[in-house]
N, C-alpha and C positions, 0 to 999 in steps of 0.2 A: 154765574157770578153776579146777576143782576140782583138777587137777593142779600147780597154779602157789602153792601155799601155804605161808605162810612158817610152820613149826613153831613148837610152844610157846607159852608165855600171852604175850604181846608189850604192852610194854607202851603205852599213850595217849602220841599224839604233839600236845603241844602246837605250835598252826598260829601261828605269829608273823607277821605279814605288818604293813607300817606302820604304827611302835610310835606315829608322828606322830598315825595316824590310831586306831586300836584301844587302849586301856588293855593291859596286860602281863592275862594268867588268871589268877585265884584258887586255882589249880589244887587247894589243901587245900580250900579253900570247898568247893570246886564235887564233890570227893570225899564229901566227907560228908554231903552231900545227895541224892546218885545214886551209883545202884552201880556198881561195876566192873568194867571189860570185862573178860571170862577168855574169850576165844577166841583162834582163832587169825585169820590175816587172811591177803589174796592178796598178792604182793605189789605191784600197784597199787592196793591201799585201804593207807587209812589211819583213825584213830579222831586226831578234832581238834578240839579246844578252843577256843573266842571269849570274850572279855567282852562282852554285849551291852546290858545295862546296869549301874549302879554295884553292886557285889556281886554280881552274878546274871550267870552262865555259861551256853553252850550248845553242847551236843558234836553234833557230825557225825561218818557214815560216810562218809570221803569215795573213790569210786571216780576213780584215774586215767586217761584214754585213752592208748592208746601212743604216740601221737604230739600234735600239736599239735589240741586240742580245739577241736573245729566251735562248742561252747557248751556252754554249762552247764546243767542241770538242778538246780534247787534242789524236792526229794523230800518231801512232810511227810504222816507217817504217818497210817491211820486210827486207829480205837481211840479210846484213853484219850492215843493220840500218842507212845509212850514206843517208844525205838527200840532195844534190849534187855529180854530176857526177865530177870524176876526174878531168877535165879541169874548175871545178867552175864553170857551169852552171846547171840548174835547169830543163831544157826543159819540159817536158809536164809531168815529174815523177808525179806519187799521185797525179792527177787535175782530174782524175774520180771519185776520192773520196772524195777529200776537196772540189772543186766548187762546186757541189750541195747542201753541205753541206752548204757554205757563201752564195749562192742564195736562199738558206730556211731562213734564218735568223738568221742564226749561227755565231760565230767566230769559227776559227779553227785554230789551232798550230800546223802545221807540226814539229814534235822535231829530230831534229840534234844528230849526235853521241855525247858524251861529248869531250870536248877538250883531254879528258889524253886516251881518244882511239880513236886517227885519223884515225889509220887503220881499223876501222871499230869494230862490234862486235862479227863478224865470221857468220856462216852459215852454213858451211859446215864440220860440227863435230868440229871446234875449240875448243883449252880449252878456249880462251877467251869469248864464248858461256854464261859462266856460270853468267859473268855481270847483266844479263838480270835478275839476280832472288836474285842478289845479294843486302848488306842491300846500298851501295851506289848508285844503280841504283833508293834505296827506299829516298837517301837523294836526288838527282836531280828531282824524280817525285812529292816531297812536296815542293822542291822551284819553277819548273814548275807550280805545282797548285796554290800556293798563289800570285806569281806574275802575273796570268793569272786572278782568282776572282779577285784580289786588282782592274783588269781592268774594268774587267764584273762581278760584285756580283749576278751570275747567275748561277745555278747546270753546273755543269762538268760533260763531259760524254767522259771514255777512249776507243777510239778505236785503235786496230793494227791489221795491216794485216801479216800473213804467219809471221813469227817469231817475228813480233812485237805483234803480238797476245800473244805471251810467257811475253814479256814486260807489258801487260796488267795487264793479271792474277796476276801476281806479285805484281803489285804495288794496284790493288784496294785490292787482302789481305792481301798487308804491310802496305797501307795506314789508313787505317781504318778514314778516312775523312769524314764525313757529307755532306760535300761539293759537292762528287762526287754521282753522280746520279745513274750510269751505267758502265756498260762494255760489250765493242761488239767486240766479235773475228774473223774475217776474215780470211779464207783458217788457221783454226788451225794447225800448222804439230806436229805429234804424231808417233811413231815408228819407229825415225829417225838414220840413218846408221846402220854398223854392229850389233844384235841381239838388235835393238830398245833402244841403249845405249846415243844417241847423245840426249842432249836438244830438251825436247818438251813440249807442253801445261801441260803436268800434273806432269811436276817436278816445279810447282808453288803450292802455298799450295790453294790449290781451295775449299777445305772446311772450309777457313774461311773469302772466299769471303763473303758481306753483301751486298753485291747491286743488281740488276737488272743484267742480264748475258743475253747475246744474243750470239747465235753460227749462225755463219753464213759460209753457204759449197756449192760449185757446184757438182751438181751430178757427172759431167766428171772431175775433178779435176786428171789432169792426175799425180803429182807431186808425186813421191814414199814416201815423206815425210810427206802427209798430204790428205789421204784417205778420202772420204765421209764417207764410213760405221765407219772408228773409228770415226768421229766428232762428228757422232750422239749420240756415249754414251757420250761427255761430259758434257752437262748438267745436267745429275745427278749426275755428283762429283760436282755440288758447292750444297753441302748438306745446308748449312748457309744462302741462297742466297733466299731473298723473291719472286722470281719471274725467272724463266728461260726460254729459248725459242729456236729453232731449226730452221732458217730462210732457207730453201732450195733453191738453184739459180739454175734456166735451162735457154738452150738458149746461147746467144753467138757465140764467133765463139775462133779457136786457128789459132795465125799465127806466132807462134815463135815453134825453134825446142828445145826448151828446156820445158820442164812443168813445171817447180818450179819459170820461170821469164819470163818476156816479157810479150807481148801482148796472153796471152791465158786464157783458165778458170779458172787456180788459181787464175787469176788478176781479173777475172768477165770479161776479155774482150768481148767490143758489150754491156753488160747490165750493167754496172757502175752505171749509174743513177738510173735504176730500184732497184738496191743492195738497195743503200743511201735511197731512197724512202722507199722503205721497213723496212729499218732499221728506218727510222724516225717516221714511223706508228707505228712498234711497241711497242717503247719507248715511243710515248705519249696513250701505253695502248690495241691495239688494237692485234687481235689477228691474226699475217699475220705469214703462214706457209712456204709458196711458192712465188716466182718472177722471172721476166723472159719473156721469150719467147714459 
């Protein structure tokens, strides 16, 4: 896709879709709370706009498939969850994860912090951490979801990496939606800060997950906050959950000196597309334990 980009600063494409059902954007609000985007885009993304609650906005990157989309992938970042870099640009964040996904035949919604937490959702033992499991984070992920189907009337499938993985678990056992198909958690963190007190996967109510759960872990996952050995037990807390699975990643390479960001094994760096792969097979059934290198 590097070849297929549309030049110049372009500006936010406000996503209108059933004005019955969605309020109109705030669109000045929701500016002066989060910065703006200054990059450029392919031209099947786009940068899109929701109201998902009264004054409070939330932007997606959203990637198109070229044809008629098999489903949707609704994307929520790790981090502090903020889906541009300070200076408003986008650069190559999360494009090992969503392109493969729009090149299978996906749509995919990278999702934005919401407007009323510009500074992000924390990360690093924050109280504001606690959002991610909260019932407002469940009112933005039910208007994500319908203005997403309203698009593509096609199963939803949640995935989040490293503390978007927390945003997951959250929302498919708050959501209790039909619509969503799945849930796939990427580098889970569990045991997080002083004596395992800080926000992690299993302060989401995961026993009343109902969907498909897929855990997804690199063996080397150097990140203090999110172990291979404890991921493995996740699967059996989604007691509820018709069908669970344990996706192991080997292989790769680390080339940042932090574990927990950058280009290294918590990110799947070097096997990205193999991760998506993997993850894609599973989801339509198949029973893949391992990928990689």
């Amino acid at each position: 896709m590097a070849g297929d980009r549309a030049g110049g600063h372009l500006a936010e494409i406000v996503f209108r879709v059933l004005p019955a059902l969605l309020a109109a954007v705030h669109g000045a609000a929701l500016a002066q709370t989060l910065p703006d985007f200054r990059g450029a885009l392919a031209r099947n993304e786009e940068i899109v706009r929701i109201e998902t609650r009264p004054g409070v906005g939330v932007r997606m990157l959203v990637d198109q498939p070229r044809g008629p989309a098999k489903g949707v992938f609704i994307l929520f970042p790790g981090g502090d969850g903020t889906l541009l870099y300070p200076d408003g640009t986008l650069g190559g964040r999360f494009g090992g994860f969503r392109l493969p996904l729009a090149e299978a035949g996906y749509a995919v919604a990278t999702v934005d912090v919401p407007s009323d937490h510009p500074r992000g959702l924390g990360g690093k033992g924050e109280k504001v951490e606690v959002f991610r499991i909260s019932p407002e984070h469940t009112a933005d992920g039910r208007a994500i979801v319908n203005a997403l189907h309203a698009r593509w009337p096609v199963p939803v499938t949640l995935i989040g990496h490293s503390m978007g993985a927390i945003s997951v678990a959250h929302l498919a056992a708050s959501l209790e939606d039909p619509r969503i198909a799945g849930a796939v958690l990427l580098s889970s963190p569990g045991e997080r800060g002083p004596r395992g007190h800080w926000f992690s996967t299993p302060h989401a109510a995961l026993s009343k997950v109902r969907v498909p759960v897929l855990v997804v872990h690199h063996r080397d996952d150097g990140c203090p906050g999110a172990r291979f050995l404890t991921a493995k037990f996740y699967p059996g807390k989604f007691t509820s959950s018709p069908r669970t699975g344990f996706l192991e990643v080997t292989g790769g390479r680390s080339e940042s000196s932090d574990p927990c960001s950058g280009n290294n094994f918590h990110s799947f760096f070097g096997v990205r597309s193999q991760v998506m792969q993997g993850v894609l097979r599973w989801l339509g059934g198949a029973d893949v334990e391992r990928v990689g290198e």
